[in-house]
Backbone as JSON, one array per atom type, in Angstrom:
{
  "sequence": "XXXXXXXXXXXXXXXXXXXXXXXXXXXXXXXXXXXXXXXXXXXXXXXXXXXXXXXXXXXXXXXXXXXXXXXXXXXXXXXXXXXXXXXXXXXXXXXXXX",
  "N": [[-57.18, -65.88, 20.98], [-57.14, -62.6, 22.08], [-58.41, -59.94, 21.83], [-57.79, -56.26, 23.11], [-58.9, -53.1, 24.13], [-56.88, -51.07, 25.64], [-54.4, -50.81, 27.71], [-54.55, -51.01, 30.28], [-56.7, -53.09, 30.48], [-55.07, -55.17, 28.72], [-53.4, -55.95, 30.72], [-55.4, -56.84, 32.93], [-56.17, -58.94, 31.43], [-54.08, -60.83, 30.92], [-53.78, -61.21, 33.75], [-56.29, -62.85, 33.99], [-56.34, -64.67, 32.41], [-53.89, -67.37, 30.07], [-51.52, -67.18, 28.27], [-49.62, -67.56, 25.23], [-48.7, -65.68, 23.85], [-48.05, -62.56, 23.87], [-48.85, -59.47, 21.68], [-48.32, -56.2, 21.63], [-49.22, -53.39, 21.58], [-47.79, -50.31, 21.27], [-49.11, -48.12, 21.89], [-51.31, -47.16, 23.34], [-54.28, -46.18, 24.69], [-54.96, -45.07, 28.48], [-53.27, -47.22, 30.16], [-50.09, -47.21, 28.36], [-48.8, -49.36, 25.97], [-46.14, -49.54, 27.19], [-46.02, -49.23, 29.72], [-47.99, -51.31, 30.67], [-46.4, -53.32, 29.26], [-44.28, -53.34, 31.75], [-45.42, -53.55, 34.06], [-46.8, -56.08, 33.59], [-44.29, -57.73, 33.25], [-43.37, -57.46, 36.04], [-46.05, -58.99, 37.65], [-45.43, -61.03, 36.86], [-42.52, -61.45, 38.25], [-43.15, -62.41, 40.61], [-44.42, -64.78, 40.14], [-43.11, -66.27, 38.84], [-43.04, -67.37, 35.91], [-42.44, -66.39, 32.66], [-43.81, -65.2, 29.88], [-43.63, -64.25, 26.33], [-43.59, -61.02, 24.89], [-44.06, -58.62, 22.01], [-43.79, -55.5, 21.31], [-45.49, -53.86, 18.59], [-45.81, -51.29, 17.01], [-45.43, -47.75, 15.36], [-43.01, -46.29, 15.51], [-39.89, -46.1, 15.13], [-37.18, -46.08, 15.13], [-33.75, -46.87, 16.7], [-33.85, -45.76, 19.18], [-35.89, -46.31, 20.37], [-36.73, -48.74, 19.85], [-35.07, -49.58, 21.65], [-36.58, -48.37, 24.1], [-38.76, -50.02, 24.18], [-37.76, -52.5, 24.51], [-36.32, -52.26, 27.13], [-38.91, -51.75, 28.88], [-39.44, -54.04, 28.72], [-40.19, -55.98, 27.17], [-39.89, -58.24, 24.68], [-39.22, -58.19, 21.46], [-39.67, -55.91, 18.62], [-41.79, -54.89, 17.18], [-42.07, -53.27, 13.57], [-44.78, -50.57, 12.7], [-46.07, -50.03, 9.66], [-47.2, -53.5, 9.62], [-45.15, -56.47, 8.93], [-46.39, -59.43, 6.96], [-44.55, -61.78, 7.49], [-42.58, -60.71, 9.1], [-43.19, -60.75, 11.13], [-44.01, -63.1, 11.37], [-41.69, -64.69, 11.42], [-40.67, -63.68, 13.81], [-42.57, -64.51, 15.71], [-41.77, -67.19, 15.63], [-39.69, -67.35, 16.24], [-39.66, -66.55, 19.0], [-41.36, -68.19, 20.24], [-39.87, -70.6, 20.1], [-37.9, -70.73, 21.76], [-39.24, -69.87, 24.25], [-40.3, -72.26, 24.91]],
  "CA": [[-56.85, -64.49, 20.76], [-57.96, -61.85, 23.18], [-58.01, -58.26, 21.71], [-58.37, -54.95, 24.25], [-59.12, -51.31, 23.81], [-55.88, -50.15, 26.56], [-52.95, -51.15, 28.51], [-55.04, -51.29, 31.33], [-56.78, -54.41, 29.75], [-54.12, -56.41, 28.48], [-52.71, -56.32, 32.19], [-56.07, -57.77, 33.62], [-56.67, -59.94, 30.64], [-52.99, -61.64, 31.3], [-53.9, -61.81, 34.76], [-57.31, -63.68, 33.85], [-55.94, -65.81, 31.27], [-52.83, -68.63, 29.75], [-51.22, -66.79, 26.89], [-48.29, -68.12, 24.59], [-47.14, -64.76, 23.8], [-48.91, -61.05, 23.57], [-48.59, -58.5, 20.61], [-48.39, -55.31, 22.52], [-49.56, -52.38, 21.14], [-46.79, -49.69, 22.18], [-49.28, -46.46, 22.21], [-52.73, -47.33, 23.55], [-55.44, -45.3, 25.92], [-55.37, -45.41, 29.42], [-52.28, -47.38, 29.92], [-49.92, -47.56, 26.81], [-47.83, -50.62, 25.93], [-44.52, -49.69, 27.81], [-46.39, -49.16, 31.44], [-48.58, -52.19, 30.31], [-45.41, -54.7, 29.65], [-43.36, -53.55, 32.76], [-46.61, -54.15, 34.77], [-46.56, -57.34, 33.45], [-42.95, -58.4, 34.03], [-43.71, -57.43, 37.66], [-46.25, -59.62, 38.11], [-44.43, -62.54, 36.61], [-41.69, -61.97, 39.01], [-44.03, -63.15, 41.79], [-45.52, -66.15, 39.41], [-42.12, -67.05, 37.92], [-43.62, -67.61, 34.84], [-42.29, -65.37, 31.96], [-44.41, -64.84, 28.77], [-43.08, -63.25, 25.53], [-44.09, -59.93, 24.63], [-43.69, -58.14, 20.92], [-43.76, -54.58, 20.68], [-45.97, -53.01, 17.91], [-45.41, -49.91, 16.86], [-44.94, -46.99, 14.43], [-41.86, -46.07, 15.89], [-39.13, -47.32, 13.71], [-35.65, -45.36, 15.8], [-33.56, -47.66, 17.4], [-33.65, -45.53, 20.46], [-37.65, -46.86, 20.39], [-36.62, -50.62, 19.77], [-34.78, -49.33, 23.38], [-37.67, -48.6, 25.14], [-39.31, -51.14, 24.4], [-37.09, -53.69, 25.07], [-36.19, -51.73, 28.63], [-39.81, -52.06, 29.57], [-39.65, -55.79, 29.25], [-40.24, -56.68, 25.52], [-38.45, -59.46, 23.74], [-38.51, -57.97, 20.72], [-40.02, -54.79, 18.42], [-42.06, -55.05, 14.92], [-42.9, -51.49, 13.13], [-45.72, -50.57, 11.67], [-47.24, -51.09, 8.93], [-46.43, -54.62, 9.92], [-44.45, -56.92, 7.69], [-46.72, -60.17, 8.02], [-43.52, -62.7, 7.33], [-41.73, -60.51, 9.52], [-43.87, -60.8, 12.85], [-44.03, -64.46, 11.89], [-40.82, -65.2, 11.97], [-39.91, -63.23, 15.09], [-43.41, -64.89, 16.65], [-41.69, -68.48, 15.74], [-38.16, -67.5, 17.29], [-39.59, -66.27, 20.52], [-42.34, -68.99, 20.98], [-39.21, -71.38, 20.12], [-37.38, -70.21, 23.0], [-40.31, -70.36, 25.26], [-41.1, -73.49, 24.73]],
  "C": [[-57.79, -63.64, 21.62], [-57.77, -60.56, 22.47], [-58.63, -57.41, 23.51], [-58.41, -53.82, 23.51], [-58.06, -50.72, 24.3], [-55.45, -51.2, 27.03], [-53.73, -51.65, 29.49], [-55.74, -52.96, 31.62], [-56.13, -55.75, 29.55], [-53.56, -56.92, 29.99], [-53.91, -56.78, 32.55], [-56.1, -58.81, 32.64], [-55.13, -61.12, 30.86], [-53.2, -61.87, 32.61], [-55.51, -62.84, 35.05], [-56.91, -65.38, 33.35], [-54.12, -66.46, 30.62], [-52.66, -67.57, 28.7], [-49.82, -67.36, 26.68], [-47.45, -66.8, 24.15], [-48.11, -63.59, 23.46], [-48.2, -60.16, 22.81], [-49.34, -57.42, 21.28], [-48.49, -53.79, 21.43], [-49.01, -50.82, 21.52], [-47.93, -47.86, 22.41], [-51.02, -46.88, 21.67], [-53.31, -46.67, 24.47], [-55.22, -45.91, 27.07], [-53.93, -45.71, 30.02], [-51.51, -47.96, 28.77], [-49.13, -48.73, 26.88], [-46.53, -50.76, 26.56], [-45.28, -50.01, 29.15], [-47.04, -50.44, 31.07], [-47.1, -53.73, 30.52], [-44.56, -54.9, 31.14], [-44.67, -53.67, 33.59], [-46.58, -55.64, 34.94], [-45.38, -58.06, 33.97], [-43.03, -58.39, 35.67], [-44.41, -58.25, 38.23], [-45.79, -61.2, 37.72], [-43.33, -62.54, 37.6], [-41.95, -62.5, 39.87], [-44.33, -64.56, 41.41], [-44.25, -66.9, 39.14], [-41.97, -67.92, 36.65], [-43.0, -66.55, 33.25], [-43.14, -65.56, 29.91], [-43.55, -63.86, 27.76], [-43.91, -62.08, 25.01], [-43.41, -59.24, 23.33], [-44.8, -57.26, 21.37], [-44.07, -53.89, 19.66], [-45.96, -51.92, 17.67], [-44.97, -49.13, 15.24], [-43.4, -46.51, 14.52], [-40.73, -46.71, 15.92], [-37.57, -46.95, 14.41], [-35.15, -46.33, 16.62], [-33.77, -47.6, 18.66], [-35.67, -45.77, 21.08], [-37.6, -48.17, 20.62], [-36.15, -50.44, 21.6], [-35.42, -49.52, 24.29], [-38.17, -49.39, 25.28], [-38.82, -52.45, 24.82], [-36.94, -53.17, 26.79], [-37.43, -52.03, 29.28], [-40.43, -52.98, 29.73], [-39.97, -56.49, 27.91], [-39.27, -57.44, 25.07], [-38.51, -58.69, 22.47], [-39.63, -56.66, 19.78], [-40.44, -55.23, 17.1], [-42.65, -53.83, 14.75], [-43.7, -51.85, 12.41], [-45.82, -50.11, 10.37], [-46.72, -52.26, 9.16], [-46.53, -55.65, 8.33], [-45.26, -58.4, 8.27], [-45.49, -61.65, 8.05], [-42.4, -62.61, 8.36], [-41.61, -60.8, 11.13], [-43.95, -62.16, 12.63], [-42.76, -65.23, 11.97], [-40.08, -64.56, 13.21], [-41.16, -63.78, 16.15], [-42.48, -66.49, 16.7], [-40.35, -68.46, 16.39], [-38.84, -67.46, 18.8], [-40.13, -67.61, 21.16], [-41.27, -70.49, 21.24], [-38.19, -71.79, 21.31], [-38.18, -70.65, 24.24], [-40.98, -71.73, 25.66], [-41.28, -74.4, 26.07]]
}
């Protein structure tokens, strides 16, 4: 587990390090979790590697689940998080990925 403080972060810390799947924090300092994942997808298109990414967030509107998926997210958990709910949408994605 790697925590960060910003967007800015998680994008070097994925380009440091192996991850199985990042819990994205959609509204962080610096850069927030949307500019943060499509960052990411960008440099995976070079690597051809794709990592899953979940969407954190207070922002519960579908037209939110939107964005986030548009800026490269597999999939969206609101906050207060449900913890049964992030683990079964961590065991679909990682199932996928495999």
């Amino acid at each position: 587990m790697t925590p960060v403080e910003n967007g800015r972060l998680a994008v070097e810390a994925y380009q440091r390090e192996s991850f199985d799947l990042i819990l994205m924090d959609v509204q962080m300092p610096i850069l927030d979790g949307l500019a943060a994942a499509t960052e990411i997808r960008a440099l995976e298109a070079r690597s051809g590697r794709r990592i899953p990414i979940v969407a954190l967030t207070a922002h519960a509107l579908d037209s939110d689940r939107d964005r986030c998926l548009a800026a490269g997210m597999d999939e969206h958990v609101t906050k207060p998080v449900d913890a049964h709910q992030l683990l079964a949408v961590i065991d679909a994605l990682l199932a996928v990925h495999v």
